[in-house]
N, C-alpha and C positions, 0 to 999 in steps of 0.2 A: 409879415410883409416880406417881400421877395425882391433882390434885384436883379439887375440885370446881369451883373457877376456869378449870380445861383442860376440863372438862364444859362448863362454861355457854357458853365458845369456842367449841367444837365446834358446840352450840347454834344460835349466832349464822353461824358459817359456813353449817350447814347450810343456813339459814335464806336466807341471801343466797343461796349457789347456786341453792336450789329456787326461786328467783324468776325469778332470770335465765335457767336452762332454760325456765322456763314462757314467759317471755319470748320464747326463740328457737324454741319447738320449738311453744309453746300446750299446750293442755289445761289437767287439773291437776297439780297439785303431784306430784312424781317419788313411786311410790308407793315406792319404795326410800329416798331420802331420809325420807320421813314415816316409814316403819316405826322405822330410828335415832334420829330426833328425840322419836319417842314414847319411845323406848327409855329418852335419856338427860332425858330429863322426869320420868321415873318413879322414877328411880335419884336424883335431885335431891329429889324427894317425899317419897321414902322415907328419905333420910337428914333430914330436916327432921323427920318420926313418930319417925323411929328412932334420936334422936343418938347412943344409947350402943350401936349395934349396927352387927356388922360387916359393911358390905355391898361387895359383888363384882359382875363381870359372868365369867357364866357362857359356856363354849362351844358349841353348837349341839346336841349331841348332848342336853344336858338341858333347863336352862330358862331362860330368859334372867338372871336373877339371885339371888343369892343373898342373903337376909338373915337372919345367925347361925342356918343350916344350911336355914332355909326358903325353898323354890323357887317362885321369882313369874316367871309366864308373863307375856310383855307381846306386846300386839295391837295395833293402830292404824288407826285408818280415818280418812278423808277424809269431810265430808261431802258426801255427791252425792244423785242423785237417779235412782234404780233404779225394775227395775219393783213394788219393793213400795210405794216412796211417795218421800219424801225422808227420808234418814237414815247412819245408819253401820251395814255390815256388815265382823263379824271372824270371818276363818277358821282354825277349829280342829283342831288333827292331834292325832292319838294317836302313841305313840311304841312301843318294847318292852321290856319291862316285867320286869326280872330276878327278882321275888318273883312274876309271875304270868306264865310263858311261854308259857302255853298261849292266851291272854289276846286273842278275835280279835272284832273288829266288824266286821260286814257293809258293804260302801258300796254305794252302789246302781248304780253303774257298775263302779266297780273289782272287787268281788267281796269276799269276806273278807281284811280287815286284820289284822297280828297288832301287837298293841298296847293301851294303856289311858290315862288320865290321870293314873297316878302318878306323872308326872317332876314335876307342880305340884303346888302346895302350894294357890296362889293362883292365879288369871286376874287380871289389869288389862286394862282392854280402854279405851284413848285415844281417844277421841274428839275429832278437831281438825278444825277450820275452816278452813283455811287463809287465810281472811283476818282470822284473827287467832291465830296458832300460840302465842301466849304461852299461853293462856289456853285448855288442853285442858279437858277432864270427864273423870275418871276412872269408870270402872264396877268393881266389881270381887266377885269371885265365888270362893268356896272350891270346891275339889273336889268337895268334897257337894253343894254347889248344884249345882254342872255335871253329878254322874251321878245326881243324881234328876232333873235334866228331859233327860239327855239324849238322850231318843225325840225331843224335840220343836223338838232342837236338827238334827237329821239335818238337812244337809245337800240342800237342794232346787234349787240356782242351778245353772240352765247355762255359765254363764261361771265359777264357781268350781267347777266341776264336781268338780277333784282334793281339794278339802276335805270329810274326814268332817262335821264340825258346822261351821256356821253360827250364829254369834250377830248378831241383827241388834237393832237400836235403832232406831223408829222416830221422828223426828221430826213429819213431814206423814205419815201413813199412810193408803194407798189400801189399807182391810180387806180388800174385794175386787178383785185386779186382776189378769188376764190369767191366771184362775185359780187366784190364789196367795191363799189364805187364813192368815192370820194367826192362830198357836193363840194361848192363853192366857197362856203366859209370855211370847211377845213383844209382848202388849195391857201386861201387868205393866210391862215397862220401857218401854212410853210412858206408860201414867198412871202409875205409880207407884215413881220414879224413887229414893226415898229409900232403899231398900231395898238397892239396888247401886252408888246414885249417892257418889263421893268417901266410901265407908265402910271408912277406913283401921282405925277401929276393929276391923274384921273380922279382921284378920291376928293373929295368935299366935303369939308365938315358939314354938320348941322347948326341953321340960325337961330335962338332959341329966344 
């Protein structure tokens, strides 16, 4: 059994490694490293919102964690500078879906997926800096939010080519750039950040 004291360890290693690879190798921050550090960022957050609730890490096949039965997806991004401006993009999969197995969404290279967003409950999507990892932004989105916009989440990146959606968060945004136009919900989370920004309030237990 683990606490939270062996979390914030982990934390701090991580931490120190992804420097010193950065270090020897350059670029940024090991995007594997980041992804776990977001992971146990969140898991730290959430028990802070949630002290009287039992929370878990979950294994790969559902959602990254559990809290008292509700499943929170956690994403992480670095911030870099792509060609839609400067910002954080998180890439989103769908999984298969045991109440919906018929259950397929198109990708535009791969062809029909079978799968849905029912493994989350929740999306967290980290947004860190790495020159300052303490101190992420959380975003975070209910299921609902994610399958009502999620036409406009499709998945347009050549470089992340295998991910169905795409959430991006624009910091400096170039509206128009190398033909990549910016719909409406990704305008929404650069001006109006409140909506998704650190709104732990969002999350709801389950009544059982």
């Amino acid at each position: 059994m683990f606490t939270e004291m062996d979390v914030q360890q982990a934390i701090c290693l991580i931490r120190d490694l992804g420097y010193v690879l950065k270090k020897i190798k350059g670029g940024l921050f090991s995007t594997d490293l980041l992804s776990t550090l977001g992971e146990l960022k969140v898991f730290l957050e959430l028990k802070r919102q949630f002290p009287d609730s039992e929370i878990s890490f979950k294994g790969k096949a559902r959602a990254d964690i559990l809290v008292d039965g509700v499943n929170i997806e956690v994403k992480t991004s670095n911030l870099k500078r792509e060609d839609y401006g400067v910002g954080y993009g998180f890439a989103l999969h769908v999984k298969k879906c045991r109440r919906h197995p018929q259950a397929r969404i198109e990708h535009t290279r791969r062809g029909p997926i079978t799968g849905d967003l029912c493994y989350l409950d929740y999306l967290i999507c980290v947004a860190i800096d790495e020159k300052n990892l303490e101190n992420p932004t959380y975003y975070i989105f209910s299921r609902e939010e994610l399958n009502n916009n999620a036409p406009k989440l499709v998945n347009k990146s050549k470089r992340f080519w295998w991910a169905l959606y795409r959430i991006l968060i624009p910091v400096e945004p170039y509206l128009i750039q190398k033909g990549i136009l910016y719909n409406d919900f990704y305008l929404q989370l650069a001006k109006d950040r409140d909506k998704f920004k650190d709104r732990w309030d969002k999350i709801e237990m389950k009544n059982y």
